[in-house]
TORZADREN-666215 format. One record per residue (C-alpha): residue in three letters; x, y, z. Coordinates in steps of 0.5 Angstrom, whole numbers, padded with zeros to 4 digits, always signed. Last residue first. Layout:
N
AlaXYZ/...
# end
This chain:
128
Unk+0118-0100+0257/Unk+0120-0105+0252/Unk+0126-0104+0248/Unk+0125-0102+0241/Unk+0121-0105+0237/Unk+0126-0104+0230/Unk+0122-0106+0224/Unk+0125-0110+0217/Unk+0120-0116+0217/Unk+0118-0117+0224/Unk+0110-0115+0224/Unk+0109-0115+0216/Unk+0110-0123+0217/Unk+0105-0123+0223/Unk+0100-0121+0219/Unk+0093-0120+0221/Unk+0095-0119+0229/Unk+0090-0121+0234/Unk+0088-0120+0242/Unk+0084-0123+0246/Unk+0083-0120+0253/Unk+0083-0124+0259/Unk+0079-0123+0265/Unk+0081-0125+0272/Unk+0078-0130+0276/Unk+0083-0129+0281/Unk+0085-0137+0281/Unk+0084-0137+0275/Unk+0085-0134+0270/Unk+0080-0134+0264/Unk+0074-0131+0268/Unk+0070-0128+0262/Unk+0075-0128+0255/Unk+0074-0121+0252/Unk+0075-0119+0244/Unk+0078-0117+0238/Unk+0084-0113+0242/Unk+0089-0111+0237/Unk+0095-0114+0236/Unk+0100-0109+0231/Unk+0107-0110+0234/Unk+0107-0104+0239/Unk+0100-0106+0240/Unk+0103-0113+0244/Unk+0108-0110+0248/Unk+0103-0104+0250/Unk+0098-0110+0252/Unk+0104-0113+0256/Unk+0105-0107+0260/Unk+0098-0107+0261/Unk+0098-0112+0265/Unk+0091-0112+0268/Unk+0087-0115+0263/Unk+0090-0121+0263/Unk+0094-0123+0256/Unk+0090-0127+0250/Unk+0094-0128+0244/Unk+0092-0129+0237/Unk+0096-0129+0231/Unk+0094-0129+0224/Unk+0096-0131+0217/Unk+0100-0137+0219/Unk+0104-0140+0214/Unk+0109-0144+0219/Unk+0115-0140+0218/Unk+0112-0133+0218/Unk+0108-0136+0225/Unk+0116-0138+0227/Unk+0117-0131+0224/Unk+0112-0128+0230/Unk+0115-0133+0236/Unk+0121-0130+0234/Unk+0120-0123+0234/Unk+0116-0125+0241/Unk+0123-0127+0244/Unk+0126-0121+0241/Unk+0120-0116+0245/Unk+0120-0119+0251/Unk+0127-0119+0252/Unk+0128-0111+0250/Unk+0132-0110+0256/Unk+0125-0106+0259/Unk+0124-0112+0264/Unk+0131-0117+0265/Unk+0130-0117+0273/Unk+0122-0119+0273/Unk+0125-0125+0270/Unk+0121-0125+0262/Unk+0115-0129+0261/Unk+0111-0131+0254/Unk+0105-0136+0254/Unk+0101-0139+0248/Unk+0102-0135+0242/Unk+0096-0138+0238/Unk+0098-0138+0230/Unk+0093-0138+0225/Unk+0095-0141+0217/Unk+0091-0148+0220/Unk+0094-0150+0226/Unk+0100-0146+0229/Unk+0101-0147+0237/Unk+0107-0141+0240/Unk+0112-0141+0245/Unk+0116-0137+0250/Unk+0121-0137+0255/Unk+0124-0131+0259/Unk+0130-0131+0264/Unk+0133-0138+0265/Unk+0139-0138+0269/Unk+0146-0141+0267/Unk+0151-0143+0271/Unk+0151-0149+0269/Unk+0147-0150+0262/Unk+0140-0147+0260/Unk+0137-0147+0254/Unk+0137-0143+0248/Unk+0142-0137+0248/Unk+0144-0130+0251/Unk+0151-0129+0254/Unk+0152-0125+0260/Unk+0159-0128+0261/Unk+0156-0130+0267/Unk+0150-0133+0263/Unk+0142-0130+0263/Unk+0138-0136+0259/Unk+0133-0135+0254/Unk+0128-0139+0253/Unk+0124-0142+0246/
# end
């Protein structure tokens, strides 16, 4: 899924003239646990809330697809994104040595227990 940044100021999936995309995401679900596989928002849309709409739909796909779990990795040195993620109830679980490369930068695993109970009538409010 992405969004684009229209000149209307719309935002929708996909891109069309004049449309940039300014965040994107998307997920794997195999046997009841899903696996946020990359979400990115433009520097320029940080703190509008973008993360935290396109990890919503992410979590309802995972609702959709009847995963009971979600995981995700995310650099150890992006904190803001770590903040992000505990807002919606992932907790660290454990530590991938090495996983980006280049730069040799550690990730740090992260779970949700219910993705469901995540998005089901909660405000996350913007990111920070």
């Amino acid at each position: 899924m992405s969004a684009t940044d229209e000149p209307t100021g719309a935002g929708a999936s996909g891109a069309g003239p004049g449309s940039r995309i300014v965040g994107y995401a998307g997920l794997a679900a195999i046997d009841g646990t899903g696996d946020v596989q990359t979400i990115a928002v433009a520097y320029d849309h940080w703190g509008t809330g973008l993360g935290a709409r396109l990890l919503t739909e992410l979590l309802t796909t995972a609702t959709a697809f009847e995963c009971r779990e979600v995981l995700l990795e995310v650099r150890v040195d992006n904190t803001r994104a770590q903040r992000l993620y505990e807002r919606f109830g992932f907790e660290p679980v454990g530590v991938r040595r090495g996983y980006y490369q280049p730069g040799n930068v550690d990730a740090l695993v992260m779970r949700l227990t219910d993705p469901d109970s995540a998005v089901r009538g909660t405000t996350h409010g913007p990111e920070s």
